[in-house]
C-alpha positions in Angstrom: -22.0 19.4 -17.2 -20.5 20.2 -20.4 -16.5 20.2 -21.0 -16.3 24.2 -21.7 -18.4 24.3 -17.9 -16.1 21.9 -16.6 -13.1 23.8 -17.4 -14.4 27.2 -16.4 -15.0 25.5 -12.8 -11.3 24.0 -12.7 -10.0 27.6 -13.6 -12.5 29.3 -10.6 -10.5 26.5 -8.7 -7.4 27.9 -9.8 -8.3 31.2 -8.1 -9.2 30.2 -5.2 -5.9 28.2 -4.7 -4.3 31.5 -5.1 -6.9 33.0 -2.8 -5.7 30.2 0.1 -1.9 31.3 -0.3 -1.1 28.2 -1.9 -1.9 26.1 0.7 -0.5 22.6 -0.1 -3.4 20.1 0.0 -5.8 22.5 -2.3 -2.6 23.0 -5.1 -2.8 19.5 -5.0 -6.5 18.4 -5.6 -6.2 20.9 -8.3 -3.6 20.0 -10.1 -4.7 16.3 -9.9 -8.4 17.2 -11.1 -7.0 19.5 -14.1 -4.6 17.1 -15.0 -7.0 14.1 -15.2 -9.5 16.8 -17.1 -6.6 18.0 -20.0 -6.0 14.1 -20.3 -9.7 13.3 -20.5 -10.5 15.8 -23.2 -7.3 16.1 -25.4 -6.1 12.8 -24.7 -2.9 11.7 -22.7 -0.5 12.5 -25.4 -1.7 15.2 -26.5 0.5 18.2 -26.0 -1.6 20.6 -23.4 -1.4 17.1 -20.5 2.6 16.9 -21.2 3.2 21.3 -20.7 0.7 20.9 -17.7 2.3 17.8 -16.4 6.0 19.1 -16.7 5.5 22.6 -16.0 2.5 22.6 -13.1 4.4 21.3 -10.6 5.2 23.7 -7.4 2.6 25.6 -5.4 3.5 28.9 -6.6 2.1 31.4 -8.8 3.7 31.0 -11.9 3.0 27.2 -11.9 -1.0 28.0 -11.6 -1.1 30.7 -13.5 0.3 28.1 -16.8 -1.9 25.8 -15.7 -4.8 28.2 -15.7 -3.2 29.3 -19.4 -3.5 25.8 -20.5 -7.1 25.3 -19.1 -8.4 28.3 -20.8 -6.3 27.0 -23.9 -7.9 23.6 -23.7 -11.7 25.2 -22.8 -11.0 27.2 -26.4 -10.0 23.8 -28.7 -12.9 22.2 -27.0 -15.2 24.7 -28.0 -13.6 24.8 -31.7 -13.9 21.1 -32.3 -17.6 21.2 -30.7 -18.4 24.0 -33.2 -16.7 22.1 -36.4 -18.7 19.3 -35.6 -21.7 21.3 -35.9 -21.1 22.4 -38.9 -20.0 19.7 -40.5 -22.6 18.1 -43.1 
């Protein structure tokens, strides 16, 4: 599965936790499995793990709907980097 499809499913995951009013246990495995994805493929000190680390924290809306901000942000830098490579000589 490649990263971009990997972060598209974590932000369908994202919905759905909306979709289950925020039930507890399904914020959680979220969280967890976006969390170790961010770190994964911008690295643990890069800036997108700290903002999703400090401010996806509560099962509410406004905490998933950043973190679903900083997936789709991640998904886009991916992409980027994937397509300078490419071109690269």
């Amino acid at each position: 599965m490649s990263p971009e499809q990997l972060v598209d499913n974590l932000i369908e995951a994202g919905w759905h936790v909306i979709d289950t009013d925020f039930d507890m246990m399904a914020f959680t495995h979220w969280r967890k499995q976006a969390l170790d994805c961010i770190g994964a493929l911008m690295g643990p000190a890069h800036a997108y793990t700290h903002y999703f680390r400090d401010f996806v924290e509560q099962a509410e809306k406004a905490s998933l709907l950043t973190g679903e901000g900083i997936l789709v942000a991640t998904k886009e830098q991916v992409a980027k980097a994937e397509r300078e490579s490419q071109t690269a000589p």
